[in-house]
SEVO-780201 format. One record per atom (N, C-alpha, C, O): residue in one letter; x, y, z negated. Coordinates in steps of 0.02 Angstrom, whole numbers, plus 32768, in hexadecimal, padded with zeros to 4 digits. Each point is the difference from the previous one (the first is absolute). Layout:
aXYZ ...
This chain:
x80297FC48000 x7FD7803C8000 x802B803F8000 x7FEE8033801E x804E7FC97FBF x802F80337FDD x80028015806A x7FE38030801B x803E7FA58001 x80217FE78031 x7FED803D8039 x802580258020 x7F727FD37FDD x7FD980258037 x7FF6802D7FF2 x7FE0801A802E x802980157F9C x800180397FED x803B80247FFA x7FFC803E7FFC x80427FA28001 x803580388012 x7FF580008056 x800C8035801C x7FE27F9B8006 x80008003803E x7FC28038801D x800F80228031 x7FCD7FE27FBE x7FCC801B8000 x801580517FF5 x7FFF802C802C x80147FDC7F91 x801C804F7FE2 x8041800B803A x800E80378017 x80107F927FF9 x803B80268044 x7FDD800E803E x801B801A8031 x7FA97FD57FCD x7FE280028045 x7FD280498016 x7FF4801D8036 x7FFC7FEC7F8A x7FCC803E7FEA x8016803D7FED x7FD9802E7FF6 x80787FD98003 x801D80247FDE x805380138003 x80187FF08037 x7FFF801F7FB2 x8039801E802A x80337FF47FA8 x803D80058002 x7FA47FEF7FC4 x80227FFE7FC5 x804B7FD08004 x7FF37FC48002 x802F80437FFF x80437FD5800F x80217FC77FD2 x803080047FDA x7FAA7FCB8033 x80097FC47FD6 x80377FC5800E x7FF57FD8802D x804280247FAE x80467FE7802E x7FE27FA57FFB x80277FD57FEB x7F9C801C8028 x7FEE7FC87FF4 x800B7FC98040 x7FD680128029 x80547FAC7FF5 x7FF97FF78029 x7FD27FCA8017 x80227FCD7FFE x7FAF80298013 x7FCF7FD2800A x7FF97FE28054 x8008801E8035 x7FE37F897FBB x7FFF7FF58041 x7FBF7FF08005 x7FE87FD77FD9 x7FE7804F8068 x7FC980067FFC x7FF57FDD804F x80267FF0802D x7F7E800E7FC5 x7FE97FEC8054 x7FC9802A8009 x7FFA803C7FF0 x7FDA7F99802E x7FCC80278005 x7FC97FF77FC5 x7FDC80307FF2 x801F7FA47FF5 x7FDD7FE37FD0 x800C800C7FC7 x7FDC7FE57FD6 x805A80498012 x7FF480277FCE x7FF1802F8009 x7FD480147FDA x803F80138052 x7FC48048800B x7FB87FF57FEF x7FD980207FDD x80217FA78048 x7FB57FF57FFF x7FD07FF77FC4 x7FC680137FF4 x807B7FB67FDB x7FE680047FB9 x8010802F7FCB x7FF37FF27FC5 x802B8047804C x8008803E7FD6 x7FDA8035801E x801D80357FF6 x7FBA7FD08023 x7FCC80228009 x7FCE80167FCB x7FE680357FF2 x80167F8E7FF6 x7FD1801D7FB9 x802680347FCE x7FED800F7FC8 x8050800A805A x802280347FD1 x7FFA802D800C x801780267FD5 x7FC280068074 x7FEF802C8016 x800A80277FD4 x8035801C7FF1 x7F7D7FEC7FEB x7FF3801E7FC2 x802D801D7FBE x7FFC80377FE4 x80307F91800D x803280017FC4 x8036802F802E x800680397FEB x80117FBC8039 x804F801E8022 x7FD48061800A x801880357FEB x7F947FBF8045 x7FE780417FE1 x801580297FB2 x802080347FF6 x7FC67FA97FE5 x7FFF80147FB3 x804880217FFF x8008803C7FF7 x80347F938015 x804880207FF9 x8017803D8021 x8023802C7FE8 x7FC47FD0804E x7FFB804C8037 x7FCF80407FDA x8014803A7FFB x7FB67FB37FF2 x7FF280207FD5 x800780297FC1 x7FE280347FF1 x80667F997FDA x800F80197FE7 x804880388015 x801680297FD8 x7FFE7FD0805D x8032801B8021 x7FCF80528009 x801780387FF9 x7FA77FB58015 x7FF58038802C x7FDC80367FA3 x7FF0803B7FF7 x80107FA77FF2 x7FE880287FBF x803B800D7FDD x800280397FE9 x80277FA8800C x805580227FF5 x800680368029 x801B80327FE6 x7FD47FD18051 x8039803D8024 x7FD380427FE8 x801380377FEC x7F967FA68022 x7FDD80568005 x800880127FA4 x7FF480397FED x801D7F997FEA x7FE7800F7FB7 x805480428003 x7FF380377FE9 x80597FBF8033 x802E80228004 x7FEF80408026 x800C80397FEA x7FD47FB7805A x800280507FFF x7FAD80127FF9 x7FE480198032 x7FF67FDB7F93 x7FD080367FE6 x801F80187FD5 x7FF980397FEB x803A7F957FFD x8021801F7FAA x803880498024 x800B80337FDE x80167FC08072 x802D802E8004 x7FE18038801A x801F80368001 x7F907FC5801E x7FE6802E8020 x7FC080148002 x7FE680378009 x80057F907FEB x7FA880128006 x7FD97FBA8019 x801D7FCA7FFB x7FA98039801B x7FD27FCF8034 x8029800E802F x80357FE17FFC x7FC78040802E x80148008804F x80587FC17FF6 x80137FC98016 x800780697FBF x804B7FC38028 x7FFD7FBF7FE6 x80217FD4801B x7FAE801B7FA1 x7FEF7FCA7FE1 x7FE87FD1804E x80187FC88005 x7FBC80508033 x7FCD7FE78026 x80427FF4804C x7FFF7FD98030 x8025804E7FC2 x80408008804B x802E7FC47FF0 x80127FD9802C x8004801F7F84 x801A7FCC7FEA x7FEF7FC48008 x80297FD48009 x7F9280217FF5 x7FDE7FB48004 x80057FFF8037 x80187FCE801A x7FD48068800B x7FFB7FD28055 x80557FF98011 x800E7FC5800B x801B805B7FF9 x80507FFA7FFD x800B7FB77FE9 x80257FD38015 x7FBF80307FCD x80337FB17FCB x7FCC7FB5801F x80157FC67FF9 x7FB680468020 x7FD47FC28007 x80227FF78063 x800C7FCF8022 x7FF880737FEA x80327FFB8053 x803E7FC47FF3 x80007FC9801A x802480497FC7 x80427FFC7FE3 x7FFD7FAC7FF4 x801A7FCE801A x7FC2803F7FBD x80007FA77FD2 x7FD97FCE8033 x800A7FC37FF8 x7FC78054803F x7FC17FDD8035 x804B7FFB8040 x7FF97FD38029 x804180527FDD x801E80178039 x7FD18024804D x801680158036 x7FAA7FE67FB0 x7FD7803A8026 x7FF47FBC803A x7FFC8003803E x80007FCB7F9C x7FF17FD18030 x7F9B800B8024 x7FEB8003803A x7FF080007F83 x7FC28017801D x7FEB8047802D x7FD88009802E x8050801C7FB3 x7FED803F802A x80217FFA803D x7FFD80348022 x802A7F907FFE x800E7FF6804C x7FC07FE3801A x7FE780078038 x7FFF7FCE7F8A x7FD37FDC8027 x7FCA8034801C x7FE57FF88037 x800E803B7FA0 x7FBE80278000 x801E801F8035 x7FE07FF98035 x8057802A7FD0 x8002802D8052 x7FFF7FCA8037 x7FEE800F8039 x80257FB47FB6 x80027FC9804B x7FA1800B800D x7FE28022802A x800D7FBE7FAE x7FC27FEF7FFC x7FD78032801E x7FD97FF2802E x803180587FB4 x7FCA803F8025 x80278009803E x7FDE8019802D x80617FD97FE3 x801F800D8045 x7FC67FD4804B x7FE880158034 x80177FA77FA7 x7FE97FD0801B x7FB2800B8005 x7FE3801C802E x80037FC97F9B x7FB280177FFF x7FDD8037802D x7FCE80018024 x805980227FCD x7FE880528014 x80148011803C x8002803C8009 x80107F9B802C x80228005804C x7FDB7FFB8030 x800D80188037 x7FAD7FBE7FB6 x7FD27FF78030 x80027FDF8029 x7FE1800D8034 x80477FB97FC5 x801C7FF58041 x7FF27F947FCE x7FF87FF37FC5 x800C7FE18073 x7FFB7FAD8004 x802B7FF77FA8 x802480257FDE x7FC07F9B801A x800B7FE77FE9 x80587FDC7FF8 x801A7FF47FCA x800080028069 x803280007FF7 x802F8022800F x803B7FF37FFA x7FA380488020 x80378054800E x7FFA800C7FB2 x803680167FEC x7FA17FE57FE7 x7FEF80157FCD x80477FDC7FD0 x802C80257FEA x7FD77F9F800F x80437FCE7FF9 x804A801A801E x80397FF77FEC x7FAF80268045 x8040800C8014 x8017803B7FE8 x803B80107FFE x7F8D801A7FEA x801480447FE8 x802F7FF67FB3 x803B800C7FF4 x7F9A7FDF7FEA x80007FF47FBE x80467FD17FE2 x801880037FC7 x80037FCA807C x804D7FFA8002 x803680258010 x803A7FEE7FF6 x7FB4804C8026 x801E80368012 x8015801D7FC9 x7FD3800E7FD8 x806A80018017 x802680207FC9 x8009804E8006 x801C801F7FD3 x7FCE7FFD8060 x7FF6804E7FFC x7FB980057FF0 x7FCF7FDE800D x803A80547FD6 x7FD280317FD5 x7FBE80358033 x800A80388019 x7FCF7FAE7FE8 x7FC5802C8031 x7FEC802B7FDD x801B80097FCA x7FA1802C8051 x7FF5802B7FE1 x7FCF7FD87FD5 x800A80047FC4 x7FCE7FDE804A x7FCB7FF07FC8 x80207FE07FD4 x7FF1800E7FC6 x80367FCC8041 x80377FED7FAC x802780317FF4 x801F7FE77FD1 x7FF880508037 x801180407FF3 x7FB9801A7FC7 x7FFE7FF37FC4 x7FE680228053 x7FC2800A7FF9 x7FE37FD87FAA x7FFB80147FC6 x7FFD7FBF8054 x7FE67FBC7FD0 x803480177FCB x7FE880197FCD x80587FE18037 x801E800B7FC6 x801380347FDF x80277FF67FD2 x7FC48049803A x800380437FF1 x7FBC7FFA7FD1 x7FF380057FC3 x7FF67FF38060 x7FA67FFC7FD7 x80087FCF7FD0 x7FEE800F7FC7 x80257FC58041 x7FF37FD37FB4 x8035800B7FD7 x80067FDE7FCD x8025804F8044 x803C80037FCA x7FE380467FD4 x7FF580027FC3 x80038036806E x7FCF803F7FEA x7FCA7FFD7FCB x7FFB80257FCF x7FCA7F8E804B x7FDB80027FE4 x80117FDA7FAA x7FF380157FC7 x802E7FB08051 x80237FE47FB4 x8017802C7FD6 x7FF47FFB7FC4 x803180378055 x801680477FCB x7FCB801E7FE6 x7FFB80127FC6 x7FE07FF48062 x7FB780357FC6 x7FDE7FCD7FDF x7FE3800F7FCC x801B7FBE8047 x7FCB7FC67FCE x80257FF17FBF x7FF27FFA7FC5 x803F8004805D x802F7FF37FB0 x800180437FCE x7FF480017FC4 x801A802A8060 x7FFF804E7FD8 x7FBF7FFE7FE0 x800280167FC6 x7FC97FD6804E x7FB8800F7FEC x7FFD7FDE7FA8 x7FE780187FCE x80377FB3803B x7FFC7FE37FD0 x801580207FA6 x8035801E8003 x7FAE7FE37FB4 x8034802E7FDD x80127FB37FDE x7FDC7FCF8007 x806980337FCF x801D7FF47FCE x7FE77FEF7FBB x800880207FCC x7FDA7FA7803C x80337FCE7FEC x7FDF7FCD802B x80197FC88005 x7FA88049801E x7FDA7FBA8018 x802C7FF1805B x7FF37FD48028 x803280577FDB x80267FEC803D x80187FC48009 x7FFA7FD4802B x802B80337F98 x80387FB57FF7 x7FD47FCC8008 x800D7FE78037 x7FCF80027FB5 x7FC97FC38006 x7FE280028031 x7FEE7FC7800D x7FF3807A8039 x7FEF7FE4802B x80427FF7804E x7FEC7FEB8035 x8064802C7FC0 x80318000801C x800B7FBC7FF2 x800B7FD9802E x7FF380147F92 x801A7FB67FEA x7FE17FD4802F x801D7FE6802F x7F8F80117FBF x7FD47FDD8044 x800E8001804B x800C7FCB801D x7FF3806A8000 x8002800C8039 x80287FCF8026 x7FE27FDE802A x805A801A7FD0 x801D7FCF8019 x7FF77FB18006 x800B7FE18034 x7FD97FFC7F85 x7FCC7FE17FF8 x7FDE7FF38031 x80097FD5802B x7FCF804F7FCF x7FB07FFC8034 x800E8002804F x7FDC7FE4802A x805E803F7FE4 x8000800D8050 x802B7FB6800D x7FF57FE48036 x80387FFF7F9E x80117FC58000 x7FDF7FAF8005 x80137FCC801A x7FA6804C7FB5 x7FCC7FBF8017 x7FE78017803C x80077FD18027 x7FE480577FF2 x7FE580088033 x801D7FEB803D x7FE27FED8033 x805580177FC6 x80487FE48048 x7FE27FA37FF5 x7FFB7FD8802E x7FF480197F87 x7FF87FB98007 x7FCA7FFB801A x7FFB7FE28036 x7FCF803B7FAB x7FB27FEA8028 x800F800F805E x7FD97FEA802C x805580337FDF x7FED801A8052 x802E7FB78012 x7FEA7FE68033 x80487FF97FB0 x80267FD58003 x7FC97FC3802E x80027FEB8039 x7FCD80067F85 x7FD67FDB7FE3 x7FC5800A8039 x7FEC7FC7800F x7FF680648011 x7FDD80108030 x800D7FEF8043 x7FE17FDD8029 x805580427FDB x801B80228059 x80077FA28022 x7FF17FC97FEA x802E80528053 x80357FD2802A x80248029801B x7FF1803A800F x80477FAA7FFA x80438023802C x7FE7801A804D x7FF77FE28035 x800580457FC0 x800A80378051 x80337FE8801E x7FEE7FE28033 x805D801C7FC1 x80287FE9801E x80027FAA7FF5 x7FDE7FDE7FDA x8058800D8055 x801F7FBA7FFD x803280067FDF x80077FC87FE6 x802E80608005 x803380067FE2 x8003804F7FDA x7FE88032801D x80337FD27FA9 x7FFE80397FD6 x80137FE57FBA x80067FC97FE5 x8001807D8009 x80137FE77FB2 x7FC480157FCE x800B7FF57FC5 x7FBF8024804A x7FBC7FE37FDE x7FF57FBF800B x7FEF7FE47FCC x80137FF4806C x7FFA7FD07FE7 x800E7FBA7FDB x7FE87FC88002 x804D805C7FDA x80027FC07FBF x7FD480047FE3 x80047FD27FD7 x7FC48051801E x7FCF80227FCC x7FB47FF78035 x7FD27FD97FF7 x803380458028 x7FAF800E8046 x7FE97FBA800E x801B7FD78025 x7FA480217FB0 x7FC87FC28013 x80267FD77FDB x7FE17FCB8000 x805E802B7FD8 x800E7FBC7FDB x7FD380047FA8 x7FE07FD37FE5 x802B80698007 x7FF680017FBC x7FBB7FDC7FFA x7FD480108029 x801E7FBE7FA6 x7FBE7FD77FF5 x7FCC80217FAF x8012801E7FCD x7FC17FD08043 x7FD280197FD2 x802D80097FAC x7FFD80307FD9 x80217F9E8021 x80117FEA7FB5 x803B80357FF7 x8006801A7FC8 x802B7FF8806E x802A80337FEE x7FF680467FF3 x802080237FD8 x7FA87FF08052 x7FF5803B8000 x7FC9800A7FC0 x7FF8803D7FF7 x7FF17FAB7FED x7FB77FEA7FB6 x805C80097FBC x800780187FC8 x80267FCB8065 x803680077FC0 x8015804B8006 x8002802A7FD3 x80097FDB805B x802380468009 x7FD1802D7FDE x8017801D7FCF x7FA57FF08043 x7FCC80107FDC x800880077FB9 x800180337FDE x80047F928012 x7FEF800A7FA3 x805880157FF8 x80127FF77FC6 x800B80168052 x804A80317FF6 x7FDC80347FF1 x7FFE80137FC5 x7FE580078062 x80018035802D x7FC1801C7FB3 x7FFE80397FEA x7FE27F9A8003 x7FC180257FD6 x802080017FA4 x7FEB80217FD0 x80557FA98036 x801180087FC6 x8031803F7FE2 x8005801D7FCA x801F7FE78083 x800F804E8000 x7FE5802F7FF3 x8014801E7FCF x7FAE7FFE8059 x7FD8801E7FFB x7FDF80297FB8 x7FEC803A7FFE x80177F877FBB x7FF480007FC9 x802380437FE5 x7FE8801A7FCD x80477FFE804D x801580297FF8 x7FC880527FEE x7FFF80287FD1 x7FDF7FD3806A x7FD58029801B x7FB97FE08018 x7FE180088034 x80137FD47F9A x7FBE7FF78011 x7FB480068049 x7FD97FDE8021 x804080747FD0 x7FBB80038032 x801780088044 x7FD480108027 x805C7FEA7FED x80207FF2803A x7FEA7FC98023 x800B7FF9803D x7FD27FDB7F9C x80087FCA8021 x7FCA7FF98035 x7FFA7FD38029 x7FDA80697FCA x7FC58013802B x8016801F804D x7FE37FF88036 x805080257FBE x80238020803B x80147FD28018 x7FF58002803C x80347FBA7FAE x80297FC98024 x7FC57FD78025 x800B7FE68037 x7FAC80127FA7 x7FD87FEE8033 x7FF3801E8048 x7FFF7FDE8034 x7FF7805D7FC8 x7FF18038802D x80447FF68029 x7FFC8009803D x80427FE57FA9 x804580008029 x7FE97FB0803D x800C7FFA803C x7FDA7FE07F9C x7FFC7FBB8018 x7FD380058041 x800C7FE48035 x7FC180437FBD x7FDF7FF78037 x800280208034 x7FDF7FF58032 x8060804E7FBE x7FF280278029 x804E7FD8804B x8008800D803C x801B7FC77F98 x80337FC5802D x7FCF7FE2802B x80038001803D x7FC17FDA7F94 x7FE07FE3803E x7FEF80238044 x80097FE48036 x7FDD80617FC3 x7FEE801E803F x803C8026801E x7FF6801A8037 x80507FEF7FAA x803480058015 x80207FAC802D x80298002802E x7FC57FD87FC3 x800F7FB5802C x7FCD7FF7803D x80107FE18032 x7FAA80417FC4 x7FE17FD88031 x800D804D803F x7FED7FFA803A x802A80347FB4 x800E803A8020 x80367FF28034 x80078011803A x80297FBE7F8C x804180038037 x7FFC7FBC8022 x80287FFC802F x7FB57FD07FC7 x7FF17FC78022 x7FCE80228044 x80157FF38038 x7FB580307FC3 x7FE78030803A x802E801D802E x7FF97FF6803C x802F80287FB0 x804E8019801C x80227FDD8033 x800B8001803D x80077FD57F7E x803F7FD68032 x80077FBF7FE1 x80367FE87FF2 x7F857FF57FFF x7FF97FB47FE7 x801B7FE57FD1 x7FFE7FC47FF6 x8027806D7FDE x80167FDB7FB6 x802E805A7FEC x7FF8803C800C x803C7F947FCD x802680457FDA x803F7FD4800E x80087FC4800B x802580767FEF x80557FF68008 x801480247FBA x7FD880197FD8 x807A7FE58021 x800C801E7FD3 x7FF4804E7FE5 x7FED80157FC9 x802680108076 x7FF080398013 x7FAD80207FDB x7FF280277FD3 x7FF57FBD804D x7FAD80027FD5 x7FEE7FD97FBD x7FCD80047FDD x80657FD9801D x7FFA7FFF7FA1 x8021802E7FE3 x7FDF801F7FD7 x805E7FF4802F x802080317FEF x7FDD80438007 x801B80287FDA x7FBB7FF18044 x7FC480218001 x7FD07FFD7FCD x7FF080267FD2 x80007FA9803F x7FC07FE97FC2 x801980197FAE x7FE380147FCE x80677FDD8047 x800480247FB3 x801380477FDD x800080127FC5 x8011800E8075 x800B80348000 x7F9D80307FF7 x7FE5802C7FDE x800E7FAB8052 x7FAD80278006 x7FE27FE77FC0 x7FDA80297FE4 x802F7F9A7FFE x7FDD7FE77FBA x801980317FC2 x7FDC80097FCF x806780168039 x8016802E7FD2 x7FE380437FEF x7FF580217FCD x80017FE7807C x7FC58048800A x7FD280067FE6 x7FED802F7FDC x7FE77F7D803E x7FC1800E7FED x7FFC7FF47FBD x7FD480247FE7 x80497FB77FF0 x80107FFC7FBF x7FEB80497FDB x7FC780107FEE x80758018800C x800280407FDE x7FB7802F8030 x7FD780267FE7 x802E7FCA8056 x7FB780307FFB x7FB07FEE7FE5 x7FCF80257FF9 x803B7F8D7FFB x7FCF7FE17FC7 x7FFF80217FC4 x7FD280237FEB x80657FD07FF7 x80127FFB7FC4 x7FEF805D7FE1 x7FFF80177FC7 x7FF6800C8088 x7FFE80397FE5 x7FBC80137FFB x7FEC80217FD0 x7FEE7FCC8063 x7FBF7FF77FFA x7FDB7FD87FD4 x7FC680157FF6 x80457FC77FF6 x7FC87FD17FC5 x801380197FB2 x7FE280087FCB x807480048053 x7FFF80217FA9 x803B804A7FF4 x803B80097FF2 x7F92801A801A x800D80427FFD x802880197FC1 x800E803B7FF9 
């Protein structure tokens, strides 16, 4: 178990663990249910940095800090996915021009775009928030956008034939993702009424999967790595609405 979760935390994360492991595919597959937990740790990364600079400055660099340090520690692996993804999506163009975009390693305008706006908008949602109830919903966040990568896991099929979503796309089975889950709610305990928002997160994957299966017949990495970037959003603009 020890085994799929450092594998898992090197996969999700950029933390530098001099650990050397010989892996296949089949442990990816069974450290999945760590989604959630390796979340929680990113989490606490990302409530360390903003708790340093509210203390050196205020909300505002408290809110510049978290997003800084969750880049940093993620290696900005999702926010590629989210500019591939709006590059692609948003082109108008086949199904597999759409694939071809989204492998494309330059930067379009609508992922230009896409990531200005959700980085902009993450800064004021976080600012919105006051002190002390930040920490507990920064802690979650990562969490939640982390089960959600499992349920879309757990849903989808591979768009592509080859990718590196799919060690994960259409394999995860009912019983992993129900585990990842009760991670994901024992965490949660933290913050209680969150856990109303993590429903609202769940379902809003489902119509994020059958969106991109409409698209382009399943999800790639690119569009999970999305999913969690957009689950982060919608997170804090829940969280701001139900509880003011």
């Amino acid at each position: 178990m020890m085994k799929e979760f450092v594998i898992i935390l090197q996969f999700l994360t950029r933390i530098p663990i001099n650990i050397n492991l010989k892996v296949d595919e089949e442990d990816f597959f069974r450290g999945v249910i760590y989604f959630p937990l390796v979340g929680f740790i990113i989490g606490m990364f990302v409530v360390s940095a903003y708790y340093i600079g509210f203390k050196l400055s205020g909300r505002m660099l408290g809110a510049v800090f978290a997003i800084i340090i969750e880049i940093l520690i993620t290696g900005g692996l999702h926010l590629d996915g989210l500019a591939d993804t709006f590059d692609g999506i948003y082109s108008n163009r086949s199904k597999d021009r759409i694939l071809e975009i989204m492998r494309d390693s330059r930067l379009g305008t609508n992922g230009a775009l896409a990531l200005f706006i959700s980085l902009i908008l993450k800064l004021v949602l976080i600012n919105s928030f006051a002190v002390p109830i930040i920490y507990s919903i920064l802690l979650l966040m990562p969490v939640f956008s982390r089960l959600n990568m499992v349920l879309a896991f757990r849903l989808a099929k591979p768009a592509r034939k080859q990718g590196m979503g799919n060690l994960f796309i259409g394999k995860v089975d009912k019983r992993q993702f129900i585990v990842a889950l009760i991670i994901a709610i024992i965490i949660s305990l933290i913050y209680i009424k969150l856990i109303v928002v993590a429903i609202l997160l769940l379902l809003f994957t489902i119509l994020y999967v059958r969106y991109m299966t409409y698209k382009i017949d399943g999800m790639t990495g690119d569009t999970i790595g999305a999913l969690c970037e957009l689950s982060e959003l919608l997170y804090l603009l829940l969280v701001i609405l139900m509880f003011p």
